[in-house]
MIBAMAR-5605 format. One record per residue: residue in one letter; x, y, z of N, C-alpha, C in turn. Coordinates in nm, 3 decimals, padded with zeros to 5 digits. Layout:
[a [X Y Z] [X Y Z] [X Y Z]]
...
//
This chain:
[x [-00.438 01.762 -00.200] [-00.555 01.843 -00.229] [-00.562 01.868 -00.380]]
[x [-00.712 01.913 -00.435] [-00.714 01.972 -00.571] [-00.576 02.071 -00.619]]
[x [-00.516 02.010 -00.712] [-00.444 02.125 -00.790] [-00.308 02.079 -00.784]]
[x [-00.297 01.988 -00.697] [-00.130 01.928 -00.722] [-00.098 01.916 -00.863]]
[x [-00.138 01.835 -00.965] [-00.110 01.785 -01.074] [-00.100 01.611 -01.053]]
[x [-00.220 01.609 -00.995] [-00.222 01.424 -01.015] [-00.228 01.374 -01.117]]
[x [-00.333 01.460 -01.215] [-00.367 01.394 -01.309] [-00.254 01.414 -01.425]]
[x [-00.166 01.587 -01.420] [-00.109 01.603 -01.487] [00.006 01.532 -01.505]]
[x [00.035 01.435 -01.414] [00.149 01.351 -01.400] [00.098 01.224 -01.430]]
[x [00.026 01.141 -01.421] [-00.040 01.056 -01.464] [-00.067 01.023 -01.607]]
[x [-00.109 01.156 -01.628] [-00.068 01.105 -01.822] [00.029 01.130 -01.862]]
[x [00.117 01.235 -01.802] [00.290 01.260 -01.882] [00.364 01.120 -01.849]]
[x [00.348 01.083 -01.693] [00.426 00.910 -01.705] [00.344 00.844 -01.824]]
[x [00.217 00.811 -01.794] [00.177 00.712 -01.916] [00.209 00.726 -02.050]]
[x [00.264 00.850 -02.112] [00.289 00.859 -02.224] [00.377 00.862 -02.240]]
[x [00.470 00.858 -02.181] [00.596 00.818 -02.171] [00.645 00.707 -02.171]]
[x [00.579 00.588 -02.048] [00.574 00.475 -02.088] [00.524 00.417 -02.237]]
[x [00.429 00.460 -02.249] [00.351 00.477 -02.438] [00.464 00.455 -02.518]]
[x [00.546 00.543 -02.490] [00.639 00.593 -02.588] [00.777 00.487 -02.623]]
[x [00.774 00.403 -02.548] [00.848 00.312 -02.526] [00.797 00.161 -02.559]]
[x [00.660 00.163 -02.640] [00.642 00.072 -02.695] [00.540 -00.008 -02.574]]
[x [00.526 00.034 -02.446] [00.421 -00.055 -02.330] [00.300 -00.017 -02.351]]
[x [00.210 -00.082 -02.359] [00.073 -00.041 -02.325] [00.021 -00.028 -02.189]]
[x [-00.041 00.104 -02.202] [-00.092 00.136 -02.117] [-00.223 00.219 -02.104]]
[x [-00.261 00.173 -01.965] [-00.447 00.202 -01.926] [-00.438 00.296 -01.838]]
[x [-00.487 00.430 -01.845] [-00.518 00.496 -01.775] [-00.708 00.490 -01.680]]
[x [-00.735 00.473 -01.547] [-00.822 00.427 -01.466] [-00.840 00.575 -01.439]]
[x [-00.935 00.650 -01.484] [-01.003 00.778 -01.375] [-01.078 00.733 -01.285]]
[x [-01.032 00.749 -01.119] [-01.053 00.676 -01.017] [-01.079 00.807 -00.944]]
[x [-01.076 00.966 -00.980] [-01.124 01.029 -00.893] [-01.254 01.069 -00.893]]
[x [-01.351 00.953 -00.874] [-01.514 00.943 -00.925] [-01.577 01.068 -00.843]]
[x [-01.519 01.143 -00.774] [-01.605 01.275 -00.756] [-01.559 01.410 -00.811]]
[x [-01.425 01.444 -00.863] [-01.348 01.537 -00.930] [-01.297 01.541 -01.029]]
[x [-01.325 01.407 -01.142] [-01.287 01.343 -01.263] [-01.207 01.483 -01.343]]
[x [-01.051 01.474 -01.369] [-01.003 01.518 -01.483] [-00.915 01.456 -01.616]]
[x [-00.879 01.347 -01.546] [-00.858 01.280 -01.658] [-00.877 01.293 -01.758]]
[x [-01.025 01.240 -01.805] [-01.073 01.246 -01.940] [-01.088 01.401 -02.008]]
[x [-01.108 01.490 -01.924] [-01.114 01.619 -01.986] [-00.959 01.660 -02.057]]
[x [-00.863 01.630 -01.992] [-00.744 01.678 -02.050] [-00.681 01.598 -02.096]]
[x [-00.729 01.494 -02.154] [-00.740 01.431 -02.287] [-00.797 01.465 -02.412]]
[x [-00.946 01.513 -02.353] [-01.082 01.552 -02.479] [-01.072 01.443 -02.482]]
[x [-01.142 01.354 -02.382] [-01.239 01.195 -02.438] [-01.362 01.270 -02.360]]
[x [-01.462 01.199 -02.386] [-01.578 01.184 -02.357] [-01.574 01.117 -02.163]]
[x [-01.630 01.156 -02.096] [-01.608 01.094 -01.938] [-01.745 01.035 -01.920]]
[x [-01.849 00.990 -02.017] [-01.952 00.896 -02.038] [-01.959 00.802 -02.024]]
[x [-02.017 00.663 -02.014] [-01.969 00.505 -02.036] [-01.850 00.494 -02.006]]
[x [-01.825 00.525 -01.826] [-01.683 00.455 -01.833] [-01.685 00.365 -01.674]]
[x [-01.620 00.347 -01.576] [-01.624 00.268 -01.445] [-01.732 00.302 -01.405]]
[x [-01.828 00.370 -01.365] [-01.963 00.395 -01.290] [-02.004 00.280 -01.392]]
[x [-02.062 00.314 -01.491] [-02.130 00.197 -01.597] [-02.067 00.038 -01.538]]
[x [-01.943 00.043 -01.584] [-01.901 -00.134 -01.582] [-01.915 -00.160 -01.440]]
[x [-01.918 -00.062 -01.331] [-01.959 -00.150 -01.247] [-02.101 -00.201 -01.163]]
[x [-02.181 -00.113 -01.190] [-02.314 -00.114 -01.206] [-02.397 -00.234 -01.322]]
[x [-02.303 -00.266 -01.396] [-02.371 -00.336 -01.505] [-02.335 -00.473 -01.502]]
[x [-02.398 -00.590 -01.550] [-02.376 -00.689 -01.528] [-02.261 -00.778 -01.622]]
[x [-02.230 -00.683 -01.699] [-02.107 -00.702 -01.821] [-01.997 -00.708 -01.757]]
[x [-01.887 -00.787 -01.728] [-01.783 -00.783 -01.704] [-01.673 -00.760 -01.817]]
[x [-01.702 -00.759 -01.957] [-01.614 -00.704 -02.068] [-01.569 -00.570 -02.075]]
[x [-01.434 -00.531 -01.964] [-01.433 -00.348 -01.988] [-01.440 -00.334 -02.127]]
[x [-01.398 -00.364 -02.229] [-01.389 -00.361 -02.375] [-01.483 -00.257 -02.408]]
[x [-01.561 -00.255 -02.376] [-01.708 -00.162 -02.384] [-01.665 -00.058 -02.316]]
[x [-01.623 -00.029 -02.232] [-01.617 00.088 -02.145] [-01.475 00.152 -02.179]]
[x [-01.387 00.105 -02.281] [-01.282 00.159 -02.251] [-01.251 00.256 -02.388]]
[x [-01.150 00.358 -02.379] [-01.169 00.451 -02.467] [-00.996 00.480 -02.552]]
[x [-00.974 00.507 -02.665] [-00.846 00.509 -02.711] [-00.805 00.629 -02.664]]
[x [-00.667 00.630 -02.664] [-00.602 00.813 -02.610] [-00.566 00.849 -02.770]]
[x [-00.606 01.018 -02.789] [-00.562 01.094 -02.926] [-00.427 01.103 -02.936]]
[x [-00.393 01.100 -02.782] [-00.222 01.134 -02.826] [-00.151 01.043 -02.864]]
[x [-00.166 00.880 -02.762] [-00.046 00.759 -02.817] [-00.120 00.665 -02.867]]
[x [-00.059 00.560 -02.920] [-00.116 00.493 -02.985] [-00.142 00.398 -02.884]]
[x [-00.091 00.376 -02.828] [-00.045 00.269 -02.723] [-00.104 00.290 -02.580]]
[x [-00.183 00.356 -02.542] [-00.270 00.454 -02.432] [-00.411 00.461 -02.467]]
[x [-00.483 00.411 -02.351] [-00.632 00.374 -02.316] [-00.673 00.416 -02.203]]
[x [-00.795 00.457 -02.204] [-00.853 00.499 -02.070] [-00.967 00.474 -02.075]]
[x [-00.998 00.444 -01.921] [-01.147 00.397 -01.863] [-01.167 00.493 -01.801]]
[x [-01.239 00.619 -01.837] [-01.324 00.726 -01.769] [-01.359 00.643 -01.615]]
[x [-01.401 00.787 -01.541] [-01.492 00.770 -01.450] [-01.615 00.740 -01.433]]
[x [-01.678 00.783 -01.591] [-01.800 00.795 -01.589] [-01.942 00.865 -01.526]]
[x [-02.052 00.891 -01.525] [-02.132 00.934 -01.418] [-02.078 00.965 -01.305]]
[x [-02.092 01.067 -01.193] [-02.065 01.085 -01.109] [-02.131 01.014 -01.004]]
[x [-02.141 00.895 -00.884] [-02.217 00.860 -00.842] [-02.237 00.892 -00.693]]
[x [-02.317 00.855 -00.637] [-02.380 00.924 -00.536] [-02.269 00.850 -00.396]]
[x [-02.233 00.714 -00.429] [-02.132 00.668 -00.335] [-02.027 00.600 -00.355]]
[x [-01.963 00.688 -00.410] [-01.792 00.637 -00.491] [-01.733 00.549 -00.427]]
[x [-01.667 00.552 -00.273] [-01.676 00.434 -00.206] [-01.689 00.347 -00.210]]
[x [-01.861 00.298 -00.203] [-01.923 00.169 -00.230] [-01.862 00.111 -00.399]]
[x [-01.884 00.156 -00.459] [-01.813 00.121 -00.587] [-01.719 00.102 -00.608]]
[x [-01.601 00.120 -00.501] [-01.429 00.113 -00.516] [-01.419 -00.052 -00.420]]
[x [-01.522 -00.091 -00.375] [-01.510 -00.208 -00.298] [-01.607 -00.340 -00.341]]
[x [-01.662 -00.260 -00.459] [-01.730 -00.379 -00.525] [-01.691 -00.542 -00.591]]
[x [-01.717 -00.607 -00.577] [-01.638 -00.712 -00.618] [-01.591 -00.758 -00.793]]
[x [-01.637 -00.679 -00.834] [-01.610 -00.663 -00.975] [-01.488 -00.585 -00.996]]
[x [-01.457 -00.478 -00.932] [-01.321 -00.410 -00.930] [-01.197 -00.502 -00.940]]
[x [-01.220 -00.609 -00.822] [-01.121 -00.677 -00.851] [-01.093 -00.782 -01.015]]
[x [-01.190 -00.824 -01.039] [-01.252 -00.883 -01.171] [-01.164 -00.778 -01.288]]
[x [-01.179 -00.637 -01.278] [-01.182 -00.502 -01.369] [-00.996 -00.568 -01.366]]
[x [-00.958 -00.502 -01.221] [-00.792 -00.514 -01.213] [-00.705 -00.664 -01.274]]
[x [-00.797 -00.760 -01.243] [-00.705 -00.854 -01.301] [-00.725 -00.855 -01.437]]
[x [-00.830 -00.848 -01.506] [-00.815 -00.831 -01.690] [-00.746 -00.751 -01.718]]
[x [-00.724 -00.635 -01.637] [-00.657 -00.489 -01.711] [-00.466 -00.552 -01.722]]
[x [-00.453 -00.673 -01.558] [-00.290 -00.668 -01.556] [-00.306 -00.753 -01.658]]
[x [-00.356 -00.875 -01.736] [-00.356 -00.954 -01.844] [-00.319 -00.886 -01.948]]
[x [-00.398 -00.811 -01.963] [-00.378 -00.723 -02.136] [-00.265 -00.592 -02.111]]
[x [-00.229 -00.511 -02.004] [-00.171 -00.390 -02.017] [-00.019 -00.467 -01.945]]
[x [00.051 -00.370 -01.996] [00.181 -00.372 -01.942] [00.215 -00.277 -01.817]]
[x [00.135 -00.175 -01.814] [00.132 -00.060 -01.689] [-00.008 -00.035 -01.671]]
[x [-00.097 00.009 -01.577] [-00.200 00.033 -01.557] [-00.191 00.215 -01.475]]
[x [-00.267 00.294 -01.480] [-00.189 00.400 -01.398] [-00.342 00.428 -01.376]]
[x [-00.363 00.446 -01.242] [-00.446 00.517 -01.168] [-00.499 00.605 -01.115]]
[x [-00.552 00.709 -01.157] [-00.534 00.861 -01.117] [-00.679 00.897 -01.011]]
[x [-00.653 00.926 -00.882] [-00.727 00.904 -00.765] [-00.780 01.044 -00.711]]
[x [-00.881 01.044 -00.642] [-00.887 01.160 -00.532] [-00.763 01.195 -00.444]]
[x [-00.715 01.311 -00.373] [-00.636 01.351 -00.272] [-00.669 01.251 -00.164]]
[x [-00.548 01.189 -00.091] [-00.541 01.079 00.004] [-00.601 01.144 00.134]]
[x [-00.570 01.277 00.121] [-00.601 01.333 00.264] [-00.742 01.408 00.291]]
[x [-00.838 01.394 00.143] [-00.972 01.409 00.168] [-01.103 01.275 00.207]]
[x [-01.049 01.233 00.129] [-01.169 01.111 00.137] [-01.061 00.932 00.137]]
[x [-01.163 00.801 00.151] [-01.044 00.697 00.183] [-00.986 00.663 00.018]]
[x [-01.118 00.674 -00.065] [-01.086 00.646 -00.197] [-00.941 00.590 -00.236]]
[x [-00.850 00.661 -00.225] [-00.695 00.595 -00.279] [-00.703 00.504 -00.203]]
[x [-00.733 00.511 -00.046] [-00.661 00.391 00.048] [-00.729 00.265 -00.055]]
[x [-00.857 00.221 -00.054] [-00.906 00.159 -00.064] [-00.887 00.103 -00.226]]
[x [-00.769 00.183 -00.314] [-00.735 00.159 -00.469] [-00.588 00.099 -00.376]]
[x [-00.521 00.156 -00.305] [-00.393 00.083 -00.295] [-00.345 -00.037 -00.257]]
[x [-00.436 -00.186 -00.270] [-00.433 -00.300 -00.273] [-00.390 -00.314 -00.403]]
[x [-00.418 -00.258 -00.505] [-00.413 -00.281 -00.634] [-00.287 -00.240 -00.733]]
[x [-00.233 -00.153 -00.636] [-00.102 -00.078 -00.666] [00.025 -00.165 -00.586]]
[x [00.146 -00.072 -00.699] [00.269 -00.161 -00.690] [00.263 -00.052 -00.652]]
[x [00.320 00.047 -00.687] [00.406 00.187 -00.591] [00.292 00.281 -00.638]]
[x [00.301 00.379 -00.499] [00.248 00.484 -00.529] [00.282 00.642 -00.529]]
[x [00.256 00.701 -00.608] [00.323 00.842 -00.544] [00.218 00.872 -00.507]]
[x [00.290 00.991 -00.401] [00.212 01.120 -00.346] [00.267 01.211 -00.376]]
[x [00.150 01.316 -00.473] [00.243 01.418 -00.528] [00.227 01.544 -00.480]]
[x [00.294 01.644 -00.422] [00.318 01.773 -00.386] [00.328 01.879 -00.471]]
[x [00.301 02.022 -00.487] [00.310 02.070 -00.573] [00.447 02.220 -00.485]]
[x [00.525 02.226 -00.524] [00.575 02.353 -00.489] [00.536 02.492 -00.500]]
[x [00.575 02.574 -00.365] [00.471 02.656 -00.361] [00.281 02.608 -00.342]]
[x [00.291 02.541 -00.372] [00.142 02.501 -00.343] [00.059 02.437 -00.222]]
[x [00.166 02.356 -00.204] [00.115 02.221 -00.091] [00.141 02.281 00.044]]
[x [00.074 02.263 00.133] [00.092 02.305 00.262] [00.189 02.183 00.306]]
[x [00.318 02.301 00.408] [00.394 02.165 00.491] [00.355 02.090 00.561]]
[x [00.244 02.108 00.610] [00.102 02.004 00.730] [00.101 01.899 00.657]]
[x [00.069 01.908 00.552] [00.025 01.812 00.449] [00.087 01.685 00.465]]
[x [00.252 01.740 00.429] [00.352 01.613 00.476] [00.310 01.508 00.565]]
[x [00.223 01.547 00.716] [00.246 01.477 00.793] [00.139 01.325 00.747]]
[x [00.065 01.402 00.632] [-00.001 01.255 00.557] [00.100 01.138 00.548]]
[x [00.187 01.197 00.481] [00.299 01.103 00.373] [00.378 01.044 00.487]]
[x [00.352 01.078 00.653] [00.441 00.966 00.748] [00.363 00.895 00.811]]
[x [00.221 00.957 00.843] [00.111 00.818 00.850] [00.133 00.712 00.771]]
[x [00.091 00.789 00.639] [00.081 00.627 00.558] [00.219 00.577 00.559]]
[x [00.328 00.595 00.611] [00.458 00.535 00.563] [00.462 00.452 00.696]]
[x [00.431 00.523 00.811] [00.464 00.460 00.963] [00.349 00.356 00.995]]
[x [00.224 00.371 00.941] [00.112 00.290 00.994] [00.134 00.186 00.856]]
[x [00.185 00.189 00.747] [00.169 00.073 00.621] [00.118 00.095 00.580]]
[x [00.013 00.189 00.529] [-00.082 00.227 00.496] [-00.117 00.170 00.324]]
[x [00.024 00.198 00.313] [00.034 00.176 00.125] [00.206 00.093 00.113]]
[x [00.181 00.042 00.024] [00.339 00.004 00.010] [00.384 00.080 -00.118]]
[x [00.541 00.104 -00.108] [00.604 00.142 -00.208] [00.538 00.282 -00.217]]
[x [00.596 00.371 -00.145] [00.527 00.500 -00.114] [00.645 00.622 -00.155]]
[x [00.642 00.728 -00.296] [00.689 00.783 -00.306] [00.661 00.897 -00.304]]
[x [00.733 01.048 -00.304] [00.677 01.171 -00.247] [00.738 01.242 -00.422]]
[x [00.639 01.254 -00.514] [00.687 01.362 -00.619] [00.681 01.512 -00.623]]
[x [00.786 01.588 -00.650] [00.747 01.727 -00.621] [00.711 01.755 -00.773]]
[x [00.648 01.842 -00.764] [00.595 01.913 -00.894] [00.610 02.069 -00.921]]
[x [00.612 02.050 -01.047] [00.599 02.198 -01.078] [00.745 02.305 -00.968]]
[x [00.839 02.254 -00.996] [00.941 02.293 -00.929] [01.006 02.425 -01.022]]
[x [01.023 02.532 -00.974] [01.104 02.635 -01.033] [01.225 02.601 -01.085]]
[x [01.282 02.664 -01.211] [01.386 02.627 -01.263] [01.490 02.702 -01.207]]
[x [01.520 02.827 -01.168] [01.571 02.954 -01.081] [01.590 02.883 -00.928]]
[x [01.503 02.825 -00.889] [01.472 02.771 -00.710] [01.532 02.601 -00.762]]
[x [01.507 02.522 -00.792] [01.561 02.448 -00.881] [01.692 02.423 -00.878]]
[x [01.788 02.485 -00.963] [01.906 02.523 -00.972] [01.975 02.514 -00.837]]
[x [01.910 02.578 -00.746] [01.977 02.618 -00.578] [02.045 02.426 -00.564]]
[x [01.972 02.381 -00.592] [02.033 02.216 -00.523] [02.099 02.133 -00.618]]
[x [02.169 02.225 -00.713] [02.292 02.193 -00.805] [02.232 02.097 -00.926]]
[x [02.316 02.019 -00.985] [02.299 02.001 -01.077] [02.385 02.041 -01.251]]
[x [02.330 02.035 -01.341] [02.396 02.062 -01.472] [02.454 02.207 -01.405]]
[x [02.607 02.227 -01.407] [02.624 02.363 -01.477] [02.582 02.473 -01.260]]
[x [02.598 02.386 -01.189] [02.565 02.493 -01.053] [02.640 02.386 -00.931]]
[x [02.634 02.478 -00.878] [02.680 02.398 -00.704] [02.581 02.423 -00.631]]
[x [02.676 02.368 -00.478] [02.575 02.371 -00.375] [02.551 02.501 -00.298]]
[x [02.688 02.587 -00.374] [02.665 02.701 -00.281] [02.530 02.768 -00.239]]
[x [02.430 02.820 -00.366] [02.340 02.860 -00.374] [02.211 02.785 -00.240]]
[x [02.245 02.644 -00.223] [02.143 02.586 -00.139] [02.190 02.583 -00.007]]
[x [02.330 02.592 00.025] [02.342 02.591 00.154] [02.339 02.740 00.237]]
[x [02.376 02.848 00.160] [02.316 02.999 00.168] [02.193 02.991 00.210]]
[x [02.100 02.932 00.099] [01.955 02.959 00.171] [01.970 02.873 00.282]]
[x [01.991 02.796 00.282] [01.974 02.702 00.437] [02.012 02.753 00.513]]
[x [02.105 02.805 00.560] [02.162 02.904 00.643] [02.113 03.033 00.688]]
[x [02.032 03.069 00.552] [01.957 03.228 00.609] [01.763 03.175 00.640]]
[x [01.788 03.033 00.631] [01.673 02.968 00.642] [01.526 03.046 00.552]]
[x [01.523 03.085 00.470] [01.457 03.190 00.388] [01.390 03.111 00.264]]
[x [01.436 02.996 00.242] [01.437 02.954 00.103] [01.306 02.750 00.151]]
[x [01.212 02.751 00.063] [01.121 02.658 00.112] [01.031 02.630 00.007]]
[x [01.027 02.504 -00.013] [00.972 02.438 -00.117] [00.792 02.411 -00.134]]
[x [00.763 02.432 -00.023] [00.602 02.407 00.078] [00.571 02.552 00.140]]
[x [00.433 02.575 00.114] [00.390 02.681 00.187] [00.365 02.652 00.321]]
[x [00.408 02.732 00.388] [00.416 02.742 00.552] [00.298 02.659 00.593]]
//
């Protein structure tokens, strides 16, 4: 759902990868909730609605530099359109994906929630791995039962579950630098302690 931090993870990997000398394309693919480009400060104008509507197959035109790396590009969402869908199955998409693996070294995709609309399903032909990201405290435990559909039906390949936004205090409980396990098997035991809202 809104508010995990899809997007916020999406550009911290990409710039990270950035940072390491790969180029990389960031795709705002959530054509009805676009944040991408805002928490960048690019412009979310002339970007995938345009190239695919248009008879230009040069993203070159549509694509935009990132302020932060040097090495980081993004293709807005563009216009909001009336059937995002239809546009994620256009035959130019595929056209879009193979120039992007030519020129980029990583491509990163930042999508609608899997469990509102098909949108991701219909991007995850195009993907090597995907996460599904959770937010602690945030995400309902129901939610999960998304992440065993798509794992039990195939839905997606290379299917990972990121938690986010994890407490450093709650955190700690499952050891690490400088702690044990005591702290996590206590809560387990008084069963009190939970990463997902009920």
């Amino acid at each position: 759902m809104s508010g995990e931090g899809k997007s916020f993870i999406s550009l911290n990997l990409g710039n990270a990868l950035a940072l390491t000398g790969k180029k990389v394309v960031f795709m705002e693919m959530d054509l009805r909730k676009p944040k991408l480009s805002e928490n960048m400060g690019l412009d979310n104008s002339n970007g995938f609605t345009n190239y695919i509507i248009s008879k230009d197959t040069d993203y070159n035109k549509f694509i935009k530099h990132s302020p932060f790396t040097e090495n980081c590009y993004l293709i807005s969402s563009g216009p909001i359109p009336p059937n995002p869908s239809e546009l994620l199955i256009n035959d130019k998409m595929e056209t879009l994906m193979n120039d992007l693996k030519r020129d980029f070294d990583y491509i990163i995709i930042d999508c609608a929630p899997v469990g509102l609309v098909s949108d991701a399903l219909l991007l995850e032909k195009f993907a090597d791995i995907t996460f599904y990201v959770v937010r602690q405290n945030y995400t309902y435990k129901s939610q999960l039962n998304i992440v065993n559909d798509l794992r039990n039906n195939k839905k997606v390949k290379n299917l990972y579950v990121l938690v986010n936004d994890t407490k450093q205090q709650e955190a700690g409980k499952y050891g690490g630098y400088g702690s044990g396990y005591g702290g996590y098997l206590e809560e387990e035991k008084n069963n009190k302690f939970s990463w997902f809202k009920k």
